[in-house]
VMD Tcl script that draws the C-alpha trace (Angstrom):
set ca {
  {0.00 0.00 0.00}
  {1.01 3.90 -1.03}
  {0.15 6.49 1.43}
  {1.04 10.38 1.27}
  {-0.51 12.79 3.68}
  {-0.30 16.40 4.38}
  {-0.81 17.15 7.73}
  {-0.40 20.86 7.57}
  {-0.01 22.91 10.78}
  {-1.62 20.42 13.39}
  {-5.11 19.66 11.57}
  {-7.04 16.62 13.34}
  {-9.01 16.44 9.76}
  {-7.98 15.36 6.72}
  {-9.63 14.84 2.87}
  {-8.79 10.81 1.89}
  {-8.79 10.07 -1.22}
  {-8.83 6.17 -2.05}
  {-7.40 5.53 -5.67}
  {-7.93 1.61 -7.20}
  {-5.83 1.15 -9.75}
  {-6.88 -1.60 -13.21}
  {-5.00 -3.49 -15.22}
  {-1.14 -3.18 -15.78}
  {1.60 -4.79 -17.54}
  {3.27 -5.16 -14.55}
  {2.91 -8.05 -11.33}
  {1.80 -7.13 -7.98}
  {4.80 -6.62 -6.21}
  {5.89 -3.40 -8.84}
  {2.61 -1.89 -9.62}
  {2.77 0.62 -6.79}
  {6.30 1.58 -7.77}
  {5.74 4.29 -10.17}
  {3.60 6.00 -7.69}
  {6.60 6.31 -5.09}
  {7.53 10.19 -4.02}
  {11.25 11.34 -4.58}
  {12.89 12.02 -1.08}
  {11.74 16.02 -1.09}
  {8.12 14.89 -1.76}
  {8.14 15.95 -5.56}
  {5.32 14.83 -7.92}
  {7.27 11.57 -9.89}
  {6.76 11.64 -13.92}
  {3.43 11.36 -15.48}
  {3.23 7.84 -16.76}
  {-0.23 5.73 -17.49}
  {-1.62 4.65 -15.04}
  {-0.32 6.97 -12.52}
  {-1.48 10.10 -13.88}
  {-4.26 10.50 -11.65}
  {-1.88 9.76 -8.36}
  {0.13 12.59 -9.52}
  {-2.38 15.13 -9.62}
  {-4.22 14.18 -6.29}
  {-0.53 14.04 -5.35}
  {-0.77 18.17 -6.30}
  {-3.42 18.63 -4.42}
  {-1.99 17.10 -0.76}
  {0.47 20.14 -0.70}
  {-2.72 22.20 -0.66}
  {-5.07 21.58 2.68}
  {-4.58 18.69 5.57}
  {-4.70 15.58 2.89}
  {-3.84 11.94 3.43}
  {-3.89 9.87 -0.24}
  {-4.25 6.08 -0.47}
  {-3.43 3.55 -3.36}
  {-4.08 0.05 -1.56}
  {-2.66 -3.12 -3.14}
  {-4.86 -5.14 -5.58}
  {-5.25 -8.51 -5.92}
  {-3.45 -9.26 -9.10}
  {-4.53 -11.82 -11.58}
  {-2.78 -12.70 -14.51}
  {-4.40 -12.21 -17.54}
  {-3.77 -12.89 -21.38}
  {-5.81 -12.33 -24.35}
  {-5.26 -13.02 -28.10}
  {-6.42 -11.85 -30.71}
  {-6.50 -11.86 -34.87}
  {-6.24 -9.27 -37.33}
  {-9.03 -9.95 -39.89}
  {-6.81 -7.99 -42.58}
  {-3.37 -10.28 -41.82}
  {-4.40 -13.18 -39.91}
  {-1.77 -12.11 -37.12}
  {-1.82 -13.82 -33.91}
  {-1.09 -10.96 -31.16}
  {-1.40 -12.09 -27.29}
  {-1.47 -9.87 -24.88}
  {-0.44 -10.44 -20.90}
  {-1.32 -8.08 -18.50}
  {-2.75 -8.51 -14.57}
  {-6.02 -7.31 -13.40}
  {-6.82 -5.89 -10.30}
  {-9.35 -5.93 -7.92}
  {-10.52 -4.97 -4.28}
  {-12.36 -7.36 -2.54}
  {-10.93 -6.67 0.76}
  {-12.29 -2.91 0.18}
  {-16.17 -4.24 -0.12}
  {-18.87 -4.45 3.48}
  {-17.24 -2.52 5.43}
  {-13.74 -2.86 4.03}
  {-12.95 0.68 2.61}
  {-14.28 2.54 6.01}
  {-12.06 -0.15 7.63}
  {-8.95 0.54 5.78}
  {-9.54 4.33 5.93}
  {-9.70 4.09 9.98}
  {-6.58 2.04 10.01}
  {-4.41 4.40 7.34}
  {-5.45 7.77 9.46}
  {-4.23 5.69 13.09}
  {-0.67 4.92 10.99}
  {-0.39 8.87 9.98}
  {-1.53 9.82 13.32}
  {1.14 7.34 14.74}
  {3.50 8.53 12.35}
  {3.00 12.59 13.98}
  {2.88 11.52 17.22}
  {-0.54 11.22 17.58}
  {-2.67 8.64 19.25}
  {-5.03 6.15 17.29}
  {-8.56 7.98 16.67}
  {-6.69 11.57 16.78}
  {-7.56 12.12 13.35}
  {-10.73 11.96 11.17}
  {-11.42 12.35 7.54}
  {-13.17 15.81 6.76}
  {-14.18 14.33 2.91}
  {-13.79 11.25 1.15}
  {-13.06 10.77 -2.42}
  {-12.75 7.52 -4.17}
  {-11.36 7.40 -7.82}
  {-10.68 4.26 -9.85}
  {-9.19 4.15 -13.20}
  {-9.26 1.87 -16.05}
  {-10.53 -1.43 -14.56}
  {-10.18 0.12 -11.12}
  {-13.43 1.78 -12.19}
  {-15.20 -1.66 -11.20}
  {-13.86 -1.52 -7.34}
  {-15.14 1.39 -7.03}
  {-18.33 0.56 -8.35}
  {-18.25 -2.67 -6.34}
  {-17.93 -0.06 -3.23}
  {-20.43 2.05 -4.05}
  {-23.31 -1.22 -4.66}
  {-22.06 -2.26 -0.87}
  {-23.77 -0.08 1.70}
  {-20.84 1.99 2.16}
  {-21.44 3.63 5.87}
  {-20.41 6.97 5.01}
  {-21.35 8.67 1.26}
  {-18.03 9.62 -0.72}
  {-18.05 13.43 -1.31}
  {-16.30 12.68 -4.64}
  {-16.34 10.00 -7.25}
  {-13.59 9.95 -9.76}
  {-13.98 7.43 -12.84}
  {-10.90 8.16 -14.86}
  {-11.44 5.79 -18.53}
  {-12.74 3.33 -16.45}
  {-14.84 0.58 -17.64}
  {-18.28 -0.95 -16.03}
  {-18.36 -3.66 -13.42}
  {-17.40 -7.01 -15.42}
  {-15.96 -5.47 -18.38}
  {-13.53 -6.81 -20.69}
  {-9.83 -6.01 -20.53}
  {-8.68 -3.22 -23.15}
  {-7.39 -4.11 -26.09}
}
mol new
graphics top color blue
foreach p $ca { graphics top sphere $p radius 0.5 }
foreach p [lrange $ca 0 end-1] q [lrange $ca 1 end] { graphics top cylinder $p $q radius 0.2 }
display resetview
């Protein structure tokens, strides 16, 4: 898991943003690589997918802030297809994620447990801190986790919604 967080001059409430990443060429273990900050906190290059981290990356040095890209559950994925024109073969891996550990309860849950790490991480005790707004942006195939969240009785309403490209519960992969 990714977190950044702006804590600003003492604030005890923060906007979270939860961002669900889709599908990527790469496994599990490096997806959450090119979202890592530089050791002065600088925005890292704009690459697909990440474009999206960057930018609510921006916005943290703005108000009290914490951002969070969990892990997906990574499955590995290939599809093939044939050019009507050639004939061509082309097959194409890539891994698919999803949240189900973010469904019933599971966002609000990971949320409360991310603001008690920052809060540890100042100083603070457990609770200290509470989120002022929640936003929760998917893109690509992270579109469907947060459309899986949404259909799950979430306990608190998300201020913000971000679908960036993202494709319907149980789409197909992109071409």
């Amino acid at each position: 898991m990714f977190l950044q967080w702006n804590l600003g001059d003492g604030a005890s409430e923060l906007d979270v943003c939860v961002y669900c990443h889709g599908f990527s060429s790469q496994k599990p273990d490096r997806v959450l690589q090119a979202a890592k900050i530089g050791p002065e906190g600088g925005t890292p290059p704009l690459k697909e997918p990440d474009f999206c981290v960057a930018d609510m990356q921006q916005a943290l040095s703005r108000r009290p802030s914490l951002l969070i890209v969990p892990r997906g559950k990574g499955t590995f994925r290939q599809t093939t297809s044939i050019d009507k024109a050639t004939g061509k073969s082309t097959t194409r891996s890539y891994w698919a994620y999803h949240f189900p550990a973010l469904l019933d309860g599971g966002l609000e849950r990971l949320v409360r447990w991310c603001l008690d790490r920052v809060a540890e991480q100042a100083g603070r005790p457990a609770g200290s801190l509470r989120h002022r707004r929640l936003g929760i942006a998917g893109h690509s195939g992270g579109g469907s986790a947060v459309q899986g969240m949404l259909a799950s009785r979430l306990s608190v309403d998300p201020d913000h919604v971000f679908l960036i490209d993202a494709e319907p519960s149980g789409a197909a992969a992109p071409s």
